[in-house]
C-alpha positions as CSV (number, residue, x, y, z in Angstrom):
1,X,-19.1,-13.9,-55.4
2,X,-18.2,-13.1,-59.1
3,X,-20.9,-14.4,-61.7
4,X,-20.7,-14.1,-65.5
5,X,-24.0,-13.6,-67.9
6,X,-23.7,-14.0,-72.0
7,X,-26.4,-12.2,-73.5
8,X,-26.0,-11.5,-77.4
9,X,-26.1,-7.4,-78.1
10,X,-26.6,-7.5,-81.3
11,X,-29.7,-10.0,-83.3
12,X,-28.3,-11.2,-86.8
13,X,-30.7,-10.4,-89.6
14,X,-33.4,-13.1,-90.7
15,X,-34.0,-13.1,-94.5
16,X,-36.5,-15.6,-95.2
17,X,-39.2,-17.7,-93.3
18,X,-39.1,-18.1,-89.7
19,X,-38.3,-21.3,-89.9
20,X,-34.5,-20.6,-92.1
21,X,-34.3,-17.6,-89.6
22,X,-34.4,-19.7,-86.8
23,X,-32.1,-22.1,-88.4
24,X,-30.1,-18.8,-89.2
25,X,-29.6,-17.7,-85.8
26,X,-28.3,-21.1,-84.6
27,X,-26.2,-20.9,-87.3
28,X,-24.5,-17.2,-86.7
29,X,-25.0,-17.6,-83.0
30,X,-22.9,-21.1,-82.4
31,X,-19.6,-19.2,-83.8
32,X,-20.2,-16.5,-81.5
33,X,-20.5,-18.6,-78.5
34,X,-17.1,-19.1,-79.2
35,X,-15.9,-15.8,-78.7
36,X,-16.6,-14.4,-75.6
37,X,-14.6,-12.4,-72.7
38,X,-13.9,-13.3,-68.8
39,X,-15.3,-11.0,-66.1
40,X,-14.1,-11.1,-62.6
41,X,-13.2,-8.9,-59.7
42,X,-11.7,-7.9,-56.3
43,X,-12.4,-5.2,-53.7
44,X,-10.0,-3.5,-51.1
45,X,-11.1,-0.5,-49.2
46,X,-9.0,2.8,-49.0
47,X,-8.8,4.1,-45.7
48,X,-7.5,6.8,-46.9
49,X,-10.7,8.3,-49.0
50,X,-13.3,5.4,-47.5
51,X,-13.8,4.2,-50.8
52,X,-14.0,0.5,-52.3
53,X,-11.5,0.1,-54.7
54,X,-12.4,-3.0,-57.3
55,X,-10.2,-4.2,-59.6
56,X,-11.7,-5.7,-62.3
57,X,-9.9,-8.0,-65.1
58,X,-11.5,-8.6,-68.7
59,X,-9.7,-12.0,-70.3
60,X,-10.3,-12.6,-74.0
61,X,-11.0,-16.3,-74.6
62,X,-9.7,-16.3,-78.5
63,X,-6.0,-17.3,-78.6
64,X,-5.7,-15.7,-82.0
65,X,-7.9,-12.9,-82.3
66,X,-7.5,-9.3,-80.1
67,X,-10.8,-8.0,-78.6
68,X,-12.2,-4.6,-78.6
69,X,-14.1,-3.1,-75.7
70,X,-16.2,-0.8,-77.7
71,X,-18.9,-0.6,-74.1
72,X,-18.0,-0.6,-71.3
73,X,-21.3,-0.4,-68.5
74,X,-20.4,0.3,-64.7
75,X,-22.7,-0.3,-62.2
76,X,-22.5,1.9,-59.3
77,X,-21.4,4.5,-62.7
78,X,-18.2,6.0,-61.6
79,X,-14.9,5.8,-63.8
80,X,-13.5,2.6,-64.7
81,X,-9.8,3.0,-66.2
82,X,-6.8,1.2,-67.0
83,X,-3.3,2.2,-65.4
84,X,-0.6,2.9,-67.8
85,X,3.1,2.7,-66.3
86,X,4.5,6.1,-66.4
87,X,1.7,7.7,-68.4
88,X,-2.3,8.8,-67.4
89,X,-4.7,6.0,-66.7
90,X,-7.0,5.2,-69.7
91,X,-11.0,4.4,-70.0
92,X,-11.6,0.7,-70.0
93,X,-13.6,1.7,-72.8
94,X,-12.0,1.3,-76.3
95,X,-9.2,-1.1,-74.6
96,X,-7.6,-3.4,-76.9
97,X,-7.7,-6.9,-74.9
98,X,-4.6,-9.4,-76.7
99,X,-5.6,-12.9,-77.9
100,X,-5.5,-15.0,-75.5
101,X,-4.6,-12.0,-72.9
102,X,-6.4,-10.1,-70.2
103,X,-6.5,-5.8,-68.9
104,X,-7.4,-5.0,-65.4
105,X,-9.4,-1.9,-64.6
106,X,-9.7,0.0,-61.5
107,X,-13.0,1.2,-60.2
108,X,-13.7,3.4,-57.4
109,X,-17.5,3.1,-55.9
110,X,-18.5,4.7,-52.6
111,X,-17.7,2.4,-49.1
112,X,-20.9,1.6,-48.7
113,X,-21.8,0.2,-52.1
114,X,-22.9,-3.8,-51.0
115,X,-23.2,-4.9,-55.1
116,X,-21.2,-3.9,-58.1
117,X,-21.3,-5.2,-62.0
118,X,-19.2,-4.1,-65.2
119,X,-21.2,-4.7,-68.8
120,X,-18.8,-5.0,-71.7
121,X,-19.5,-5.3,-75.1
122,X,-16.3,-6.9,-76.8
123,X,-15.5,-7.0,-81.0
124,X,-13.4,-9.6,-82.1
125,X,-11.5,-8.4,-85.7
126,X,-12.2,-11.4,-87.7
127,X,-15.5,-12.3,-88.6
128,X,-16.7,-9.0,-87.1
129,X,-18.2,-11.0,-84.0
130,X,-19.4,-9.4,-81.1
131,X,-20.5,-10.6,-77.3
132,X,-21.7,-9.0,-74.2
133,X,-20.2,-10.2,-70.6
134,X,-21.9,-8.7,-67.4
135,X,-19.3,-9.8,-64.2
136,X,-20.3,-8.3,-60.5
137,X,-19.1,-8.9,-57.4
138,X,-21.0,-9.2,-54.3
139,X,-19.9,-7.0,-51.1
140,X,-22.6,-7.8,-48.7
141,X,-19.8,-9.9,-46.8
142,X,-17.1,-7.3,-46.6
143,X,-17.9,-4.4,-44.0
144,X,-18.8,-0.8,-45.4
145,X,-15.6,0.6,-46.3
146,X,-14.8,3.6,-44.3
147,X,-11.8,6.2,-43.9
148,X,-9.3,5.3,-41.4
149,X,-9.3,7.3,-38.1
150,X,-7.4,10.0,-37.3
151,X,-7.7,9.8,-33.6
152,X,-9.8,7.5,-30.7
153,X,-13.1,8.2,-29.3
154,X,-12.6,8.8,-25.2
155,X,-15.1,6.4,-24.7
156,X,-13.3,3.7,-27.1
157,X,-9.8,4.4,-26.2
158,X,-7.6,1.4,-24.7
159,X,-4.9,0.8,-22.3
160,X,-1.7,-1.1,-21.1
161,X,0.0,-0.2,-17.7
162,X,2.9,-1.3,-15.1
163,X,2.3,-1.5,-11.7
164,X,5.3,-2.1,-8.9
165,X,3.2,-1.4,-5.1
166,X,6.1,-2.1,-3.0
167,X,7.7,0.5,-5.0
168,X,4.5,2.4,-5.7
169,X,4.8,3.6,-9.0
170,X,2.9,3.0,-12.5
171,X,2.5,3.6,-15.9
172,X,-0.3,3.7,-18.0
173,X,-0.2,4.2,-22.0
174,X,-2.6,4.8,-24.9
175,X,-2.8,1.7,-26.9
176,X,-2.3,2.6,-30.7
177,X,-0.4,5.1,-32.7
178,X,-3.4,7.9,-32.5
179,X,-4.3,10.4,-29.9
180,X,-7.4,10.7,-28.4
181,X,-9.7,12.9,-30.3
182,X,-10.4,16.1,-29.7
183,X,-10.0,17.7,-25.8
184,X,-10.9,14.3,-24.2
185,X,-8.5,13.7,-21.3
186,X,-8.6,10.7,-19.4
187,X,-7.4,10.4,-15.5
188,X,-5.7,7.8,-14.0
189,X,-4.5,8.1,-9.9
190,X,-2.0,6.1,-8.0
191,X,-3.3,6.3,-4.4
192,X,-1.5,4.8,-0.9
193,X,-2.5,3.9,2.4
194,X,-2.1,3.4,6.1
195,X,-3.6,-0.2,6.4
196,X,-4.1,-2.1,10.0
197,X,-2.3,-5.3,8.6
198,X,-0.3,-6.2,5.8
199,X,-3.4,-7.9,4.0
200,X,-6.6,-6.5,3.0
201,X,-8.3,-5.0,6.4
202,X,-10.0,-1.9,7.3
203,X,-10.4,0.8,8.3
204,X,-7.3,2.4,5.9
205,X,-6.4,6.0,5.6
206,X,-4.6,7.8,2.7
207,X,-1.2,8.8,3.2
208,X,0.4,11.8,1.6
209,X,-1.1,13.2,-1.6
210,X,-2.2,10.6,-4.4
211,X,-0.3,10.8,-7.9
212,X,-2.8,11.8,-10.8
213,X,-2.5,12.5,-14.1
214,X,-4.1,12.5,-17.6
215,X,-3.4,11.4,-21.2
216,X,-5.0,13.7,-24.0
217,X,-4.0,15.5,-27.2
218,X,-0.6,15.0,-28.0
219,X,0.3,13.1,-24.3
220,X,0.2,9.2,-25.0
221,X,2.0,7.9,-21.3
222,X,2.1,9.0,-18.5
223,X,4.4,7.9,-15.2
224,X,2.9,7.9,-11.6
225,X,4.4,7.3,-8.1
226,X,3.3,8.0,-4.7
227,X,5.6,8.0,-1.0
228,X,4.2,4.4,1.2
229,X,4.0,4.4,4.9
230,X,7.0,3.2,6.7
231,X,4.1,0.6,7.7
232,X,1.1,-2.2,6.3
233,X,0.0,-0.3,3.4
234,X,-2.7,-0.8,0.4
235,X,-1.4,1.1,-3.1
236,X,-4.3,1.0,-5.5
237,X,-3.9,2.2,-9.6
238,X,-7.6,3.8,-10.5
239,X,-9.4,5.0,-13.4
240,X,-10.3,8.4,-12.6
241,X,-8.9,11.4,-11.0
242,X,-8.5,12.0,-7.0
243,X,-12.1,12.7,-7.2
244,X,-12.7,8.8,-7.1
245,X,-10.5,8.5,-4.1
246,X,-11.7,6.7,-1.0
247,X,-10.7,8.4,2.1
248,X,-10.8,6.3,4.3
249,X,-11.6,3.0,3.5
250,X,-13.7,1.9,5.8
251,X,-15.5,-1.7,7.1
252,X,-19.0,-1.1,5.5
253,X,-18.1,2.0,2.8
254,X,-17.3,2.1,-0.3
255,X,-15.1,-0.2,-3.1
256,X,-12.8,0.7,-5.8
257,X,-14.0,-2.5,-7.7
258,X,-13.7,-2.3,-11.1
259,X,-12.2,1.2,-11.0
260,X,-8.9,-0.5,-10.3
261,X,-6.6,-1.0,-13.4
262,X,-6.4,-4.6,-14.3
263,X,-9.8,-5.7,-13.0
264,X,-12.3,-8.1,-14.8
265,X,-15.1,-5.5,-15.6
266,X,-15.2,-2.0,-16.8
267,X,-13.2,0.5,-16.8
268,X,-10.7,-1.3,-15.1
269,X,-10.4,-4.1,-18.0
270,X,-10.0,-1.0,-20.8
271,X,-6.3,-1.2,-19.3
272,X,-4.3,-4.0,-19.9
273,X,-1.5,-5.7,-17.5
274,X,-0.8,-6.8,-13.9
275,X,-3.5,-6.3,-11.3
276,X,-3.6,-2.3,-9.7
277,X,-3.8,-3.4,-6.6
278,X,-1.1,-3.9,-3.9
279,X,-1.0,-5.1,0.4
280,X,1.6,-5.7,2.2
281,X,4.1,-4.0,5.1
282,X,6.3,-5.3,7.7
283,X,5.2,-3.2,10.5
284,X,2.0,-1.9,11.9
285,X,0.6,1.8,11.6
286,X,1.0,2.3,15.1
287,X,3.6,3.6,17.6
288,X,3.9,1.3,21.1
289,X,6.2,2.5,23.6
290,X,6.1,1.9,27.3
291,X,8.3,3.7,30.5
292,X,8.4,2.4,33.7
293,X,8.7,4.7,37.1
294,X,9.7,2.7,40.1
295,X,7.7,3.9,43.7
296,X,9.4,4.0,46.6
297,X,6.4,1.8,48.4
298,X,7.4,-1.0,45.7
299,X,4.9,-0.3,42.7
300,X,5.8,0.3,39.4
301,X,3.7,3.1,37.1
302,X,3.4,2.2,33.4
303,X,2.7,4.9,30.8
304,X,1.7,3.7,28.0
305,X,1.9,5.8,24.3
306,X,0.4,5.7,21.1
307,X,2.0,8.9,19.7
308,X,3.7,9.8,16.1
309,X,3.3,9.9,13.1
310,X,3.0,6.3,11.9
311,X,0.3,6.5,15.1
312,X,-3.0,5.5,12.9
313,X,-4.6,2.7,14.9
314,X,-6.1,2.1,18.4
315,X,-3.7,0.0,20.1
316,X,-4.2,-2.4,22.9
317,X,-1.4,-2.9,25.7
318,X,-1.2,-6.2,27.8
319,X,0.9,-5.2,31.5
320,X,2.1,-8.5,32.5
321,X,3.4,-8.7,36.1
322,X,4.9,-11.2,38.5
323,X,3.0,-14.4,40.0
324,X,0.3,-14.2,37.1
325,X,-0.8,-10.6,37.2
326,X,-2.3,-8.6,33.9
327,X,-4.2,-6.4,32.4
328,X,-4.8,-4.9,29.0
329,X,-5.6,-1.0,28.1
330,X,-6.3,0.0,24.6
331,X,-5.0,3.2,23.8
332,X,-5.8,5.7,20.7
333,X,-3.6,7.5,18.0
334,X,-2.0,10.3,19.3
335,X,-3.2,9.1,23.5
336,X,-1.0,7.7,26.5
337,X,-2.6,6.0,29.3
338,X,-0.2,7.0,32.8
339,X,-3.1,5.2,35.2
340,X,-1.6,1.6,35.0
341,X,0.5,0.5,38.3
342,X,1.6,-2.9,38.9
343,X,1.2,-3.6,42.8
344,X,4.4,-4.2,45.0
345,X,3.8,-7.7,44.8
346,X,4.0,-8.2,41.3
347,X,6.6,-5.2,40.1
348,X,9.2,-8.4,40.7
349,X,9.6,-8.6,36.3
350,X,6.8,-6.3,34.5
351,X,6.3,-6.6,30.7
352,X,4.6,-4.9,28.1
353,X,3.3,-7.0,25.0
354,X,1.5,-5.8,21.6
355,X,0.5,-8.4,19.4
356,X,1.5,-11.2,21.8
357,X,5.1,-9.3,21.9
358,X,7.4,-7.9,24.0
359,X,7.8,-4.3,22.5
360,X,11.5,-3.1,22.9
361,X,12.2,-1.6,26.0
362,X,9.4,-3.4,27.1
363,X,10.7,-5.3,30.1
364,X,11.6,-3.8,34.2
365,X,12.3,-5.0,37.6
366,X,11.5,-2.5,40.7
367,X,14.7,-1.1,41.9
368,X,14.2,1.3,44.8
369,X,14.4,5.5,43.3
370,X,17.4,6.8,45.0
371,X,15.2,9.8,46.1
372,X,13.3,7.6,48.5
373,X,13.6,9.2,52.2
374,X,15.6,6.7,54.3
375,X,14.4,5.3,57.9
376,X,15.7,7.2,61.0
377,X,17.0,6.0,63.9
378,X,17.3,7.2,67.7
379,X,19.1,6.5,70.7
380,X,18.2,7.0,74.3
381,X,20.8,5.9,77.2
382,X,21.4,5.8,80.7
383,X,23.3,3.9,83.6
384,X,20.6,0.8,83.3
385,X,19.5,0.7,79.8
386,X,20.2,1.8,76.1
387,X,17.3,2.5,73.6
388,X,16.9,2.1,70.2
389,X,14.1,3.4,67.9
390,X,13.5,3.1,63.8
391,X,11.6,5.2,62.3
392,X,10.2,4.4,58.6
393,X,8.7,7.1,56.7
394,X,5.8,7.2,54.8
395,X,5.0,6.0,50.9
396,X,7.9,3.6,51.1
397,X,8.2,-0.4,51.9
398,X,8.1,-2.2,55.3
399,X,11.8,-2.4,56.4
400,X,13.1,-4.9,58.4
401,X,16.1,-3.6,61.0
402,X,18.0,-5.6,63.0
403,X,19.8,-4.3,66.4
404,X,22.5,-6.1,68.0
405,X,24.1,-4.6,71.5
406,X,26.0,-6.7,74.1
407,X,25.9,-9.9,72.1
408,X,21.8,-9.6,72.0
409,X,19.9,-9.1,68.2
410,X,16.2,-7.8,68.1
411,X,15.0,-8.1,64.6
412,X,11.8,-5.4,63.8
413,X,10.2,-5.1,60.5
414,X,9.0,-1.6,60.3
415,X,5.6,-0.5,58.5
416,X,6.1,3.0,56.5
417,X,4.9,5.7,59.0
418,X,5.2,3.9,61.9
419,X,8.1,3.5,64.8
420,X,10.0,0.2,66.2
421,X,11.5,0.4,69.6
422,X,14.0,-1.9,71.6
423,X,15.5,-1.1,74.7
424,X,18.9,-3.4,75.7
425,X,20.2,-3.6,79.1
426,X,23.3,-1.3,79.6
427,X,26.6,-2.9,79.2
428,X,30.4,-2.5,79.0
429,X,29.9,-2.2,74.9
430,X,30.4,1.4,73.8
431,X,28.4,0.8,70.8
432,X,25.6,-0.9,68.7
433,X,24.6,-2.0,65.5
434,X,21.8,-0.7,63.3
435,X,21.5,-3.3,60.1
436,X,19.1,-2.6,57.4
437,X,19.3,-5.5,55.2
438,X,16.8,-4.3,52.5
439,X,18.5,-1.3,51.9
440,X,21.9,-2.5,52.0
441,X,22.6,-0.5,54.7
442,X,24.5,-0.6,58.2
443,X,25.1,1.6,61.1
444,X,26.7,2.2,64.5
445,X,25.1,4.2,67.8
446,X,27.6,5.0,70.5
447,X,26.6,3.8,73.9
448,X,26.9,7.0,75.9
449,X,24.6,7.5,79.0
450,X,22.8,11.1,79.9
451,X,24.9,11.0,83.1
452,X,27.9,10.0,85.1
453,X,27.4,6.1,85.9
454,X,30.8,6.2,88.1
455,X,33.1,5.9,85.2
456,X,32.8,2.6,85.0
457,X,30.4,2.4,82.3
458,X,27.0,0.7,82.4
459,X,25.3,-1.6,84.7
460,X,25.0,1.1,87.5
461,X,28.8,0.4,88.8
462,X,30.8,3.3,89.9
463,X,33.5,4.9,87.9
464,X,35.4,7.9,88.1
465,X,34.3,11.6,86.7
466,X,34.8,12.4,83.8
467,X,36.4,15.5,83.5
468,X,38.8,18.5,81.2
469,X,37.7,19.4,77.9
470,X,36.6,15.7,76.7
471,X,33.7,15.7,79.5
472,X,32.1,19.0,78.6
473,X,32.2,18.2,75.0
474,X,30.6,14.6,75.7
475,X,27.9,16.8,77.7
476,X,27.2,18.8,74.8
477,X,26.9,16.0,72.2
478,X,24.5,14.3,75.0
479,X,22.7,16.9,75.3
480,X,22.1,18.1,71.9
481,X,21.0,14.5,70.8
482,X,18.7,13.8,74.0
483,X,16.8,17.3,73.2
484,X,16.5,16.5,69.2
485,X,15.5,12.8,70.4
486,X,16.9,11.0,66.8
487,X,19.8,11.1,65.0
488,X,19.6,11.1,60.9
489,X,22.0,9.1,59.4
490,X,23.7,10.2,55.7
491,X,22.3,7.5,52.8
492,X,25.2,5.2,52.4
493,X,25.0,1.7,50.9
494,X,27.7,-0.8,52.8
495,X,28.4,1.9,55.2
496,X,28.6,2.1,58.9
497,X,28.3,5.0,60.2
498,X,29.4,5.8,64.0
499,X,27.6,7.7,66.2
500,X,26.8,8.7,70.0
501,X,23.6,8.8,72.5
């Protein structure tokens, strides 16, 4: 606020009674009311120095009659001087002002200074009149005036950043054009993690080694990127160096809150841009697999792993067999489970689901192992009658075996480690049928009694001897098979197989 005061410098000289001198001063004093100069000011602060600069101008109010500052009065009392183009400044004091014209003077008053004021007595050259102006100018408004900084406080310092978590990388940079004063660094870390889903869940664990980094002295930016799962992962942009990392994140443990970049409160909101913060993933942290053995008595054993590296999580396996049967195991990182077997009954179409899905590889059907020991089977004959016996080892399926001799078919279904026998009355065939249907498999026993039934086969009828080399050979083959008591037949699928009792 600029004010202006008149206050006459000089009395005029009173001759006479108080009464004319009275009269007198009127008189002199009216014509120097007249005359009489302008006071007003600015202020600007250089940042620089942290001083107030005020620039004051003097306007002389006679349009035909130069003014001289013969006083000039600063208040705070530092130099007050008037710039000449291409020459030294001058005082204000002993300036010249031109009818009708004005001078501006610069003063330069500490940046705290809240009031200022310039008394000037002015002469005009006619009449030898003089007057006294007192302008000031009122700073209380304006803040102290102070030097401009030359760097930012750690503690004051702001930021702006990028953040891309699908990519996982940042930036974060000083706001501003000055460094950060003195050694101050400040840390900023780009952290990733193993996560259960591909939203916020716990418990999360950090994968690989977090990015951090500082800004300080002459470093203004910095870049930061970290490796993400080939999983659901959580990236998170903090304020603070891998000291402030979470590891792990867990249901009732610690927060990042406002740490992360972006956030409403502090630090997090001395950064500005996107939010710091990133979920998301297309795959869990886990590694399913299943592998199916077949048994030979109809079961199927399912392992079960959990193994790998992306292996982070418990995982629980539903088995589904046939007819309605299931059941679920849970399995830890880095664990298989081999203890789950489907029964016969079931092993029809097995499955193995995660999540309500059926993991690749995930589905089997029993098919009988090719190592499986086959049934045997054994012949006894003689003139009246020709035996049959199946023999069905142990650890494997019931097998059902169907014998057909002379136009007759017994049909036996054969519990693992146990025996079936039929016994046929002895014919004119020379040779009978072994079928095993559940194995795909057929063969043929030769009819040929222990002794000579008269030649004419069996049913006790006479025959002739039979004799030469053909008979002893017959004898021994008889022999040999009635001493072993079975004969063990080659595995052979669709194949009949001939052989003699």
């Amino acid at each position: 606020m600029i004010r202006t005061r008149l206050s006459p410098r000089r009395p005029l000289a009173v001759l006479g009674a108080a009464l004319l001198g009275l009269a007198g001063a009127v008189a002199v004093s009216a014509p120097a009311s007249a005359h009489h100069t302008t006071i007003t000011a600015t202020s600007a602060c250089d940042q620089l120095t942290g001083e107030r600069v005020l620039t004051w101008t003097v306007e002389n109010s006679e349009q035909d009659k130069a003014a001289t500052l013969q006083q000039v009065t600063p208040n705070p009392k530092t130099d007050v001087t008037v710039a000449v183009e291409g020459a030294p400044a001058i005082p204000l004091e002993g300036t010249v002002v031109p009818d009708g014209g004005s001078v501006q003077a610069v003063q330069r008053v500490p940046g705290d200074t809240r009031s200022a004021s310039l008394t000037i007595y002015a002469l005009w050259k006619k009449n030898g009149q003089d007057h006294t102006d007192t302008g000031t100018v009122d700073l209380t408004r304006d803040a102290p005036c102070a030097p401009a900084p030359k760097c930012v406080d750690l503690d004051k310092a702001t930021y702006s950043h990028t953040f891309d978590g699908p990519k996982g990388t940042a930036t974060v940079k000083l706001d501003g054009d000055l460094p950060l004063c003195g050694d101050g660094k400040q840390w900023f870390t780009l952290v990733s993690y193993f996560a259960p889903r591909p939203r916020f869940a716990t418990p999360q664990y950090v994968h690989g080694t977090p990015a951090s980094d500082w800004i300080g002295r002459t470093r203004t930016a910095i870049d930061l990127k970290v490796d993400l799962p080939d999983c659901n992962t959580q990236v998170d942009l903090i304020w603070g160096d891998t000291s402030q990392v979470i590891d792990p994140l867990t249901e009732d443990g610690k927060r990042y809150g406002n740490l992360k970049l972006g956030s409403p409160g502090a630090p997090g909101n001395r950064s500005h841009g996107p939010q710091g913060w990133y979920n998301g993933g297309s795959r869990g942290c886990t590694n399913p697999a299943s592998l199916f053995t077949a048994n030979c008595d109809g079961t199927v054993t399912v392992a079960l792993s959990n193994d790998g590296s992306l292996s982070r999580y418990p995982v629980e396996f539903e088995v589904r067999g046939a007819n309605g049967w299931s059941k679920k195991v849970t399995v830890e990182p880095g664990k298989a489970n081999t203890d789950t077997v489907v029964p016969a009954a079931n092993a029809g179409t097995v499955e193995v689901l995660v999540d309500g899905k059926v993991l690749d590889k995930g589905t089997y059907s029993w098919q009988r192992p090719e190592d499986c020991p086959l049934p045997t089977v054994a012949t006894r004959a003689d003139c009246d009658t020709f035996t049959l016996t199946v023999a069905n080892p142990k650890g494997g399926l019931p097998v059902k075996a169907e014998l057909t001799y002379g136009g007759r078919t017994e049909t036996r279904t054969v519990a693992p480690g146990k025996a079936e026998k039929v016994t046929f009355k002895a014919g004119k065939d020379e040779q009978a049928t072994i079928a095993l249907p559940d194995l795909d498999l057929e063969m043929e026993a030769v009819y040929a009694p222990e002794q000579n039934c008269g030649g004419g086969g069996g049913g006790g009828e006479p025959g002739l001897p039979v004799t030469g080399a053909a008979a002893g050979v017959m004898a021994a083959v008889a022999g040999a098979l009635v001493a072993a008591g079975a004969v063990l037949f080659v595995v052979t699928r669709r194949r009949r197989i001939r052989f003699t009792a």
